[in-house]
C-alpha positions as a printed Julia matrix, in Angstrom:
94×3 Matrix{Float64}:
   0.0    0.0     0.0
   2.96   2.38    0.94
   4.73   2.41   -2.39
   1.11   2.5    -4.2
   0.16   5.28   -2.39
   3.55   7.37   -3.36
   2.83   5.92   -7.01
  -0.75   7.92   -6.88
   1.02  10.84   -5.43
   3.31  11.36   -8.3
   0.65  10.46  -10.82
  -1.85  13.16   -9.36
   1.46  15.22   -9.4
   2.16  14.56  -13.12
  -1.41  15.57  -13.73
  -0.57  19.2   -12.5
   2.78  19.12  -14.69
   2.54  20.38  -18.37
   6.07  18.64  -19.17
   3.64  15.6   -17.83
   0.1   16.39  -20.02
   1.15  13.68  -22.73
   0.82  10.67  -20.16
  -2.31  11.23  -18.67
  -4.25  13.66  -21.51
  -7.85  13.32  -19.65
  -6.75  13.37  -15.87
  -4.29  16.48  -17.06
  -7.13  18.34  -19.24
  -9.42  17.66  -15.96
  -7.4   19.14  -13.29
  -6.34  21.89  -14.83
  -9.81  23.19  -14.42
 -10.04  22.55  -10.64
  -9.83  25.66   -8.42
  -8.19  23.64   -5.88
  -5.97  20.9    -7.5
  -4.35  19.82   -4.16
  -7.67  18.51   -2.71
  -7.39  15.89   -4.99
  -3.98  15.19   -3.41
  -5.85  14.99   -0.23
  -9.07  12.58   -1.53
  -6.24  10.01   -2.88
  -4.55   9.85    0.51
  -7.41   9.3     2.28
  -8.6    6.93    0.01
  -5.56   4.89   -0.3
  -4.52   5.39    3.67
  -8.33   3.37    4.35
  -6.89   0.16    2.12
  -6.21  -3.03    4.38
  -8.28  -2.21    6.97
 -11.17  -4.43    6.05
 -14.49  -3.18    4.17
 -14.91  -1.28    1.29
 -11.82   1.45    1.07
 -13.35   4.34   -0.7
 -16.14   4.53    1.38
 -13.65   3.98    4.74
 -11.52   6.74    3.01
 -14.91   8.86    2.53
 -15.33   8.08    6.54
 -11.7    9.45    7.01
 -11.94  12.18    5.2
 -14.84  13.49    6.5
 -13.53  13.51   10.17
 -10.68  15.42    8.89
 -12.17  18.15    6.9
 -15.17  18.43    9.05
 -14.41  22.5     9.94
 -13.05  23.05    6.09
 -15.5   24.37    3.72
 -13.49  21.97    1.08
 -14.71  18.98    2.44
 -17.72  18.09    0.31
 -15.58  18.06   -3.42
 -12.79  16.47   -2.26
 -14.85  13.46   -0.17
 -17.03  13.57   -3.46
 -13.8   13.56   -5.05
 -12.59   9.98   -3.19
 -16.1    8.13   -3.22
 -15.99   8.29   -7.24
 -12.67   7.59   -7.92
 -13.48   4.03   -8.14
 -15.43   4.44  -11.5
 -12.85   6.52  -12.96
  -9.76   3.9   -12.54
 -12.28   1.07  -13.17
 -12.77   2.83  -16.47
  -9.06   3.44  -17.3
  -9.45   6.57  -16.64
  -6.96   7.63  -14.54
């Protein structure tokens, strides 16, 4: 889980990078239009962190997240942000 999570980290990383656009075309051409890029940072550590623990991660992740960003005004896109994340990379997406 540790090195997958620092895999997802540079990927979401590379998505932000313009030297990186060519990789990931969709993800890049996507979070470019965020106003807040780095709370997708934050929704794939939280969903990733929730792996191994038993139950369905992404919605443990959700769980996580929202105890975290309870007092942040953030905290609906970027839990919304880790509950579908599982139909993106079951699509290929990203």
């Amino acid at each position: 889980v540790d090195q997958h999570i620092l895999m997802v980290l540079r990927n979401v990383r590379r998505f932000m990078v313009v030297e990186h656009t060519h990789e990931f075309p969709f993800c890049s051409s996507l979070i470019a239009h965020f106003e807040k890029p780095w709370l997708l940072v934050i929704a794939a550590l939280f969903h990733d962190i929730a792996k191994g623990r038993g139950g369905d991660h992404s919605e443990l992740g959700k769980a996580d997240m929202r105890k975290f960003a309870k007092d942040h005004v953030e905290y609906e896109s970027s839990s919304s942000e880790t509950r579908h994340h599982r139909s993106r990379s079951s699509a290929g997406v990203c």
